[in-house]
mmCIF file as Biopython writes it, N, C-alpha, C and O atoms, coordinates in Angstrom:
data_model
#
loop_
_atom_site.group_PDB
_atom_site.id
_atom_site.type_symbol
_atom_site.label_atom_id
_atom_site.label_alt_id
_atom_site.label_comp_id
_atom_site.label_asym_id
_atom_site.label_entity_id
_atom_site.label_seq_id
_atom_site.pdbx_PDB_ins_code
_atom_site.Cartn_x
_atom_site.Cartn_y
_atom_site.Cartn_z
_atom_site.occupancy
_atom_site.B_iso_or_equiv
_atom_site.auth_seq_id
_atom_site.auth_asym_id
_atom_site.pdbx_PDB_model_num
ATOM 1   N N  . UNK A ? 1  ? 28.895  96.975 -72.563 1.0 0.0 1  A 1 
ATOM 2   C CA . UNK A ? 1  ? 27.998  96.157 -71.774 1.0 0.0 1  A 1 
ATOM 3   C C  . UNK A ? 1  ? 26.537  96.414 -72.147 1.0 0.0 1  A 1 
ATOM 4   O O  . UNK A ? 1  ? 25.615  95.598 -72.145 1.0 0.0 1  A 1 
ATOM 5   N N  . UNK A ? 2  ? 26.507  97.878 -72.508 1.0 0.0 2  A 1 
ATOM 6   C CA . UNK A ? 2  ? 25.070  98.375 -72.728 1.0 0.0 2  A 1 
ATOM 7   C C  . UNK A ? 2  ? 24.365  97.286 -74.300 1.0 0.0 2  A 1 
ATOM 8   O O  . UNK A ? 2  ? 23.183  96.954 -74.392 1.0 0.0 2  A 1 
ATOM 9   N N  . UNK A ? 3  ? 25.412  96.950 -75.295 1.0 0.0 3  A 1 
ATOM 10  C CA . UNK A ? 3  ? 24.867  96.248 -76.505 1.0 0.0 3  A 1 
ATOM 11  C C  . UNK A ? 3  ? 24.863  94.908 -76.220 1.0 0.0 3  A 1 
ATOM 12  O O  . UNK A ? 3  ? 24.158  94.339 -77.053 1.0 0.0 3  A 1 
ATOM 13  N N  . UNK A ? 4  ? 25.349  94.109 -75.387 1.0 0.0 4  A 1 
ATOM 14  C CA . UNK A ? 4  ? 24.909  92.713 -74.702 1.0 0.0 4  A 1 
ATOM 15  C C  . UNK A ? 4  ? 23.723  93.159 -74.586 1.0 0.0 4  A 1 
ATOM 16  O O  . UNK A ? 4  ? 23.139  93.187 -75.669 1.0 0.0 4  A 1 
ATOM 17  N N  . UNK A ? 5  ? 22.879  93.667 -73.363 1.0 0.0 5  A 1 
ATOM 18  C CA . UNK A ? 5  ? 21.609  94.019 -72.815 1.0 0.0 5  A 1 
ATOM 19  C C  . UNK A ? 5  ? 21.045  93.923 -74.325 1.0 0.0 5  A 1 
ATOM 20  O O  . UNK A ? 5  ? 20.688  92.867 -74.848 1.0 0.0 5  A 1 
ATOM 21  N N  . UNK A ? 6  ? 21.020  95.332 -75.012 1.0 0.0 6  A 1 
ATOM 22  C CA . UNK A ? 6  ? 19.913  95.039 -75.849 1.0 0.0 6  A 1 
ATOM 23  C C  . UNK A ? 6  ? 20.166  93.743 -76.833 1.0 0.0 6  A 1 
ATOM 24  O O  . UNK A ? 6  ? 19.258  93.775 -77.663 1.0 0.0 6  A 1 
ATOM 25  N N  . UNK A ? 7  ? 20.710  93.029 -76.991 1.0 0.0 7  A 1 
ATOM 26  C CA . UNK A ? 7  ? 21.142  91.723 -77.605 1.0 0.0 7  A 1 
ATOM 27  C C  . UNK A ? 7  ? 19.845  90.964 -77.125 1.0 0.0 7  A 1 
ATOM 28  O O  . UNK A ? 7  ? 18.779  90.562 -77.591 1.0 0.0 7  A 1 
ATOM 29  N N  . UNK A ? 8  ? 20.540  90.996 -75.922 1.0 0.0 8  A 1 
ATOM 30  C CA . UNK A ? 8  ? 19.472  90.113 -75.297 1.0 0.0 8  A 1 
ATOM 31  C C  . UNK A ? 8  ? 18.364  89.845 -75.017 1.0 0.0 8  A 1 
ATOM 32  O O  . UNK A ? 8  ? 17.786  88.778 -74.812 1.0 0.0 8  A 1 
ATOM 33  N N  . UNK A ? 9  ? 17.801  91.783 -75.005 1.0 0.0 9  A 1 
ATOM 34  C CA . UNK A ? 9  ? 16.706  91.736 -74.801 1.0 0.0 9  A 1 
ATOM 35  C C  . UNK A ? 9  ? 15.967  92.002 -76.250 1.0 0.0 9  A 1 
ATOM 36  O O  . UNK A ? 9  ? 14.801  92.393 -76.213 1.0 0.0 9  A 1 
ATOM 37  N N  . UNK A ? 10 ? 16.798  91.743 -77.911 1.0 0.0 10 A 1 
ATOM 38  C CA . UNK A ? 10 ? 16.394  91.607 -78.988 1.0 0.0 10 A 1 
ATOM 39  C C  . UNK A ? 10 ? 16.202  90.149 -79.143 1.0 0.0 10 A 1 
ATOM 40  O O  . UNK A ? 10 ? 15.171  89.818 -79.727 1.0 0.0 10 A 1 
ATOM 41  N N  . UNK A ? 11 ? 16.930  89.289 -78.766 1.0 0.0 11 A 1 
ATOM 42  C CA . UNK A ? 11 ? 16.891  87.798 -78.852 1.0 0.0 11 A 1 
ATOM 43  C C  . UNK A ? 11 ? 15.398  87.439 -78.088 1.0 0.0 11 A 1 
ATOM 44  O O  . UNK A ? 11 ? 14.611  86.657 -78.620 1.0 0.0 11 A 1 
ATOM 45  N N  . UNK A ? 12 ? 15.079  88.155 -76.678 1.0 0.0 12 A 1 
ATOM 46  C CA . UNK A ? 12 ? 14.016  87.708 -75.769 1.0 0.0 12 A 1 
ATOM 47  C C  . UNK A ? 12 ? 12.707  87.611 -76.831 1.0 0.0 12 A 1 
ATOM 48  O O  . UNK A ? 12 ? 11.863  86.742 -77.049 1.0 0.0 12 A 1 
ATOM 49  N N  . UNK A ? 13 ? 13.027  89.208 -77.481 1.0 0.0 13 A 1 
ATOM 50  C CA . UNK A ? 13 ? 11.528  89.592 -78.193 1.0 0.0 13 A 1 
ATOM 51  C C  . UNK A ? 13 ? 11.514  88.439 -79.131 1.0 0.0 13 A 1 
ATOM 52  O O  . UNK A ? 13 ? 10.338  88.126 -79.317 1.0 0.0 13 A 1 
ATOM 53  N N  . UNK A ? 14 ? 12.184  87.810 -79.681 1.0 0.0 14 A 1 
ATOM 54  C CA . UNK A ? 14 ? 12.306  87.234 -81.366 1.0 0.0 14 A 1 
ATOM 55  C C  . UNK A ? 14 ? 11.332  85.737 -80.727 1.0 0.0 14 A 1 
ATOM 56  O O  . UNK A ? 14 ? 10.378  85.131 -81.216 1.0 0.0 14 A 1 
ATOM 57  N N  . UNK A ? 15 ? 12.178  85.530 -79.333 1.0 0.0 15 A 1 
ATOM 58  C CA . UNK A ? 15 ? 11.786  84.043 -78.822 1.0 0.0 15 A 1 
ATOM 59  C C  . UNK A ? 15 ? 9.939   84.271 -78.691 1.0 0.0 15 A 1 
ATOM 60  O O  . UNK A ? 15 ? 9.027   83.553 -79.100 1.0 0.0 15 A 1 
ATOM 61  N N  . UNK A ? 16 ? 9.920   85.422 -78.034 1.0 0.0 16 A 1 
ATOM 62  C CA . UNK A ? 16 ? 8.355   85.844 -77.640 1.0 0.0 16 A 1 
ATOM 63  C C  . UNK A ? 16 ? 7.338   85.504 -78.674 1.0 0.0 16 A 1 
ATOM 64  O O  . UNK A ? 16 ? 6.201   85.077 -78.474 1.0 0.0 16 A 1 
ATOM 65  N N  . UNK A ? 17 ? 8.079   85.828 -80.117 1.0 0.0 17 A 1 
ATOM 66  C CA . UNK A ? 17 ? 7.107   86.316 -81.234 1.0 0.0 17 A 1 
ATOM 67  C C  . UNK A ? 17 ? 7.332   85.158 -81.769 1.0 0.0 17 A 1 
ATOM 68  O O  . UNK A ? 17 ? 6.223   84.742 -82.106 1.0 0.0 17 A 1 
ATOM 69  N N  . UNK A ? 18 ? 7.967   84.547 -81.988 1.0 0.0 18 A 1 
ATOM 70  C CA . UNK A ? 18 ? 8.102   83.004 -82.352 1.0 0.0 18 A 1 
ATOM 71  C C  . UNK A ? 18 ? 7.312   81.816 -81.303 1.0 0.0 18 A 1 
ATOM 72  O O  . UNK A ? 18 ? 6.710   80.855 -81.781 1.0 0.0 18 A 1 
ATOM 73  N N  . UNK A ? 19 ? 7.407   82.018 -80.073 1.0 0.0 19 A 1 
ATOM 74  C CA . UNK A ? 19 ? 6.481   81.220 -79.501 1.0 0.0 19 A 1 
ATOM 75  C C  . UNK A ? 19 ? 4.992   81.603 -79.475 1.0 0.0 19 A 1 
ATOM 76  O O  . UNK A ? 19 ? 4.150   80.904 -78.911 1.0 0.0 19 A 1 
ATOM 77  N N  . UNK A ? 20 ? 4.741   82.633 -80.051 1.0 0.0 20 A 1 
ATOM 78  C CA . UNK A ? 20 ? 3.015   83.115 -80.369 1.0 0.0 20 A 1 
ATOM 79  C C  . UNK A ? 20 ? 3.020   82.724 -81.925 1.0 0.0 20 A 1 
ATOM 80  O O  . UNK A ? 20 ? 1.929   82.557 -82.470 1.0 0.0 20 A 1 
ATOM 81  N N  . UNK A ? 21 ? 4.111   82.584 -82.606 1.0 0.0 21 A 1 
ATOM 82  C CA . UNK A ? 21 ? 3.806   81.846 -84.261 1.0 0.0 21 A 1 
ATOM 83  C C  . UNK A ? 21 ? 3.547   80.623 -83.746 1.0 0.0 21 A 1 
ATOM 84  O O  . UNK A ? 21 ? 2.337   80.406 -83.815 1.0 0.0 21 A 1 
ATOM 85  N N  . UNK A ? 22 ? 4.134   79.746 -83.269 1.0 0.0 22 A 1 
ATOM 86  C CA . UNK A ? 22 ? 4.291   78.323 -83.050 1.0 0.0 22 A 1 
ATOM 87  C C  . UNK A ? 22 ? 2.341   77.800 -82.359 1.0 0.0 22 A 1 
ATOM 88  O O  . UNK A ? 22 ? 1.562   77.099 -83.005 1.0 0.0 22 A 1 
ATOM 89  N N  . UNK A ? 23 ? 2.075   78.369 -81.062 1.0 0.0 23 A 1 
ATOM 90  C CA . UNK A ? 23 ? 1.371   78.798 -80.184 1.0 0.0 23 A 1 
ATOM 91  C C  . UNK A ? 23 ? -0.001  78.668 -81.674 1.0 0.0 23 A 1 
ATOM 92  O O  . UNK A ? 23 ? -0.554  77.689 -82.175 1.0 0.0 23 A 1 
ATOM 93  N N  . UNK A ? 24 ? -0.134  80.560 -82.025 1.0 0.0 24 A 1 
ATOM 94  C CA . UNK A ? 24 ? -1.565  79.864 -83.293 1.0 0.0 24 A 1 
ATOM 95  C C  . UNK A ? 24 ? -1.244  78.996 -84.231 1.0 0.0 24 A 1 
ATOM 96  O O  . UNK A ? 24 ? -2.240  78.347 -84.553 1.0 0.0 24 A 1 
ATOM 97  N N  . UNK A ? 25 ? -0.238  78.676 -84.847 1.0 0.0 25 A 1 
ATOM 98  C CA . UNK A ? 25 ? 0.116   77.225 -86.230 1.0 0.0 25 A 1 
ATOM 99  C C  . UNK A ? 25 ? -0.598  75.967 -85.130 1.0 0.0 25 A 1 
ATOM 100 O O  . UNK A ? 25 ? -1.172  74.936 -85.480 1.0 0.0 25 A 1 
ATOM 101 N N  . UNK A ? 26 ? -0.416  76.304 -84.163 1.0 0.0 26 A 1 
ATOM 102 C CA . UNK A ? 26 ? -1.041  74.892 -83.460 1.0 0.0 26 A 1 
ATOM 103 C C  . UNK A ? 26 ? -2.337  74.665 -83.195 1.0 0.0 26 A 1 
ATOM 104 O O  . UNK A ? 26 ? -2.943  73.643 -83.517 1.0 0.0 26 A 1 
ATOM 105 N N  . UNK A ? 27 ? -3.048  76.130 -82.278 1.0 0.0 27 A 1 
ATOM 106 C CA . UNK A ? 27 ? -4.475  75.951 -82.604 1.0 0.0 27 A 1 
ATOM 107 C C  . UNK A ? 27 ? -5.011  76.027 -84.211 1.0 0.0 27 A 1 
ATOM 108 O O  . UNK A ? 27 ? -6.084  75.472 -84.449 1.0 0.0 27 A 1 
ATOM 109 N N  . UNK A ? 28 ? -4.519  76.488 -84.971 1.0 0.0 28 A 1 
ATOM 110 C CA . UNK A ? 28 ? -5.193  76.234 -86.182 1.0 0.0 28 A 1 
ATOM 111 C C  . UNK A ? 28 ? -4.822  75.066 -86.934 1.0 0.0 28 A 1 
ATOM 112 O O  . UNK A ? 28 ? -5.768  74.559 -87.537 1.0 0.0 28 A 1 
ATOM 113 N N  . UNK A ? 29 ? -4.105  74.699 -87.020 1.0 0.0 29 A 1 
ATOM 114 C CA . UNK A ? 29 ? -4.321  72.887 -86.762 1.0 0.0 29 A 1 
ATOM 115 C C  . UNK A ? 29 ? -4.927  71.943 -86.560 1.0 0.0 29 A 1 
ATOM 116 O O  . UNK A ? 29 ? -5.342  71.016 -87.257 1.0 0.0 29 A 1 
ATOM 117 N N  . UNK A ? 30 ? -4.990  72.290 -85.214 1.0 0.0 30 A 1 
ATOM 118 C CA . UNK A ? 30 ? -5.797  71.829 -84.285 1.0 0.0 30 A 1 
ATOM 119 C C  . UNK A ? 30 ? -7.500  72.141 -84.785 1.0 0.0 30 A 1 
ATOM 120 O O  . UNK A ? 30 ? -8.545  71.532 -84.554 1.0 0.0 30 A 1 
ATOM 121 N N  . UNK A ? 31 ? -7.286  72.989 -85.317 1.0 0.0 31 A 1 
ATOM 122 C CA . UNK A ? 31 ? -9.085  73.192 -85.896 1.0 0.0 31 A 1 
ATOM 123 C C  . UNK A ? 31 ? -9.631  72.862 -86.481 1.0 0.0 31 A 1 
ATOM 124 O O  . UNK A ? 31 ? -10.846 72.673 -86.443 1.0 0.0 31 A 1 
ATOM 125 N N  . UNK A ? 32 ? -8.654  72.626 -87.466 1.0 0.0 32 A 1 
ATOM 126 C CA . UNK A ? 32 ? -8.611  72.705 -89.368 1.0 0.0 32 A 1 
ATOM 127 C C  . UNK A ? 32 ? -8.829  70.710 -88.949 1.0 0.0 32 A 1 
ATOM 128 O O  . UNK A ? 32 ? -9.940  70.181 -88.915 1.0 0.0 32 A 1 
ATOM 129 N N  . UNK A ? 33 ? -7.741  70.082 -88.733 1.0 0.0 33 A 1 
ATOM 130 C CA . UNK A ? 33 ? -7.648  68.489 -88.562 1.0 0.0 33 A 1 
ATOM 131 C C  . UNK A ? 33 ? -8.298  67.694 -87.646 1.0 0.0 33 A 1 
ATOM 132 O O  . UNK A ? 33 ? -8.419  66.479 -87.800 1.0 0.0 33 A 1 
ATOM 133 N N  . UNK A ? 34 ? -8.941  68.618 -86.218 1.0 0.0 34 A 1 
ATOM 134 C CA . UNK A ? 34 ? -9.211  68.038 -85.233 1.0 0.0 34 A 1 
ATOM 135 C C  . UNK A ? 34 ? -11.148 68.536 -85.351 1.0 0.0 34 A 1 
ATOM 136 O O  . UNK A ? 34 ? -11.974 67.624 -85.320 1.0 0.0 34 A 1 
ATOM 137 N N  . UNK A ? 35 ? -11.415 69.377 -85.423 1.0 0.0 35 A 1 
ATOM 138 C CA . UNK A ? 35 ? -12.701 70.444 -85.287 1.0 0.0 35 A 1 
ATOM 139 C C  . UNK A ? 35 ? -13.110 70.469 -86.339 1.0 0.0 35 A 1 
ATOM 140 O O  . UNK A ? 35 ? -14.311 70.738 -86.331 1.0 0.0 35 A 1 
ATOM 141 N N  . UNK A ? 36 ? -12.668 70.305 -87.401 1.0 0.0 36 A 1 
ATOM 142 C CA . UNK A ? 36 ? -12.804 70.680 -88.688 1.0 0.0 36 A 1 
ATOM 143 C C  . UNK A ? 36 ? -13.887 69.856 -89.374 1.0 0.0 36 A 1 
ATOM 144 O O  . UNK A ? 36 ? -14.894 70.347 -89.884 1.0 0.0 36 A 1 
ATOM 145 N N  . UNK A ? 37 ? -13.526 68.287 -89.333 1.0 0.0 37 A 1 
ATOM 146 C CA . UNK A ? 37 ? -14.103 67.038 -89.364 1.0 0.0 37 A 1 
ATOM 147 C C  . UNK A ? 37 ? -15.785 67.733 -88.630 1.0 0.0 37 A 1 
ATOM 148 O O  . UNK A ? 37 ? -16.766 67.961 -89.337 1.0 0.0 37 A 1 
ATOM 149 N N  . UNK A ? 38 ? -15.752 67.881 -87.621 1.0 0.0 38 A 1 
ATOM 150 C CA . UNK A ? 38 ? -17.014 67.758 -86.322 1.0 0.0 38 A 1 
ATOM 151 C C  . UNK A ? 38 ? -18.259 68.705 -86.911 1.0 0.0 38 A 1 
ATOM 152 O O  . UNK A ? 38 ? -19.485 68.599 -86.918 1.0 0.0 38 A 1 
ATOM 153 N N  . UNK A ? 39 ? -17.322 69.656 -87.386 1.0 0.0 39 A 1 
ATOM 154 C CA . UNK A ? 39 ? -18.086 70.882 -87.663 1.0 0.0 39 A 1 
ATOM 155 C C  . UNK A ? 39 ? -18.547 71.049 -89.000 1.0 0.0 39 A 1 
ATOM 156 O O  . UNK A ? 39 ? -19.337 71.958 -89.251 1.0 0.0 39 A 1 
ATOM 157 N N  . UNK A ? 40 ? -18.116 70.226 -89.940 1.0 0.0 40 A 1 
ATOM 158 C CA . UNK A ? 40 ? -18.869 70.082 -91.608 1.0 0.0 40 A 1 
ATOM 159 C C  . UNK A ? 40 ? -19.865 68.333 -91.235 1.0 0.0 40 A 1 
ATOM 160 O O  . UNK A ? 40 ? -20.606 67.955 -92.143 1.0 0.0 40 A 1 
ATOM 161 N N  . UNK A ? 41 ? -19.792 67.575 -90.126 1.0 0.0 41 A 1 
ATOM 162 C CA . UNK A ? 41 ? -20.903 67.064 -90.229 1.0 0.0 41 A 1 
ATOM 163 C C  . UNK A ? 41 ? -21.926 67.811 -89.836 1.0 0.0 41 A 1 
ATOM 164 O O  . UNK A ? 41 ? -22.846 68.166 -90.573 1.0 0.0 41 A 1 
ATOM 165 N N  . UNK A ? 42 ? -21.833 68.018 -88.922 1.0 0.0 42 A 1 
ATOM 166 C CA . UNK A ? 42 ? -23.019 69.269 -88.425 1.0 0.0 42 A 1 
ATOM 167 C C  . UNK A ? 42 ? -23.559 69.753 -89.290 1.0 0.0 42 A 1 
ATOM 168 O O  . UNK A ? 42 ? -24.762 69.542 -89.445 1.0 0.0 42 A 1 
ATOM 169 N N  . UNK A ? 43 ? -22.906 70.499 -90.075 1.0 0.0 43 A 1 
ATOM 170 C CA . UNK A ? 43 ? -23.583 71.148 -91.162 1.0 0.0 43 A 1 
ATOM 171 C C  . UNK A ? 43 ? -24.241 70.573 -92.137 1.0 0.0 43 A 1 
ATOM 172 O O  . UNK A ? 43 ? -24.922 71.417 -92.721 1.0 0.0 43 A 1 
ATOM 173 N N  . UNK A ? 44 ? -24.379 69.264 -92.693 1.0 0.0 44 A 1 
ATOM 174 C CA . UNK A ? 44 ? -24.501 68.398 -93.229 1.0 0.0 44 A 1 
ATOM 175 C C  . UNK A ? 44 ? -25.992 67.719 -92.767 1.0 0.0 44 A 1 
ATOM 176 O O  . UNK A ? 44 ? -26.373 66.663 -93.273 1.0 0.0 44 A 1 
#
């Protein structure tokens, strides 16, 4: 019963660290395609 538990609570971590990959790929995205544009006219 004890290797279910840590199963599970190895699966929890994987989901954790994968939704903080997903999470920055999006703000930087979001920077690069959305901010990105805004911020080299400026400079300009």
């Amino acid at each position: 019963m004890q290797e279910i538990d840590e199963d599970e609570d190895e699966d929890e971590d994987a989901l954790s660290e994968l939704e903080e990959f997903v999470r920055v790929a999006v703000l930087l995205l979001h920077g690069d395609c959305v901010l990105g544009p805004r911020h080299r006219r400026s400079l300009n």
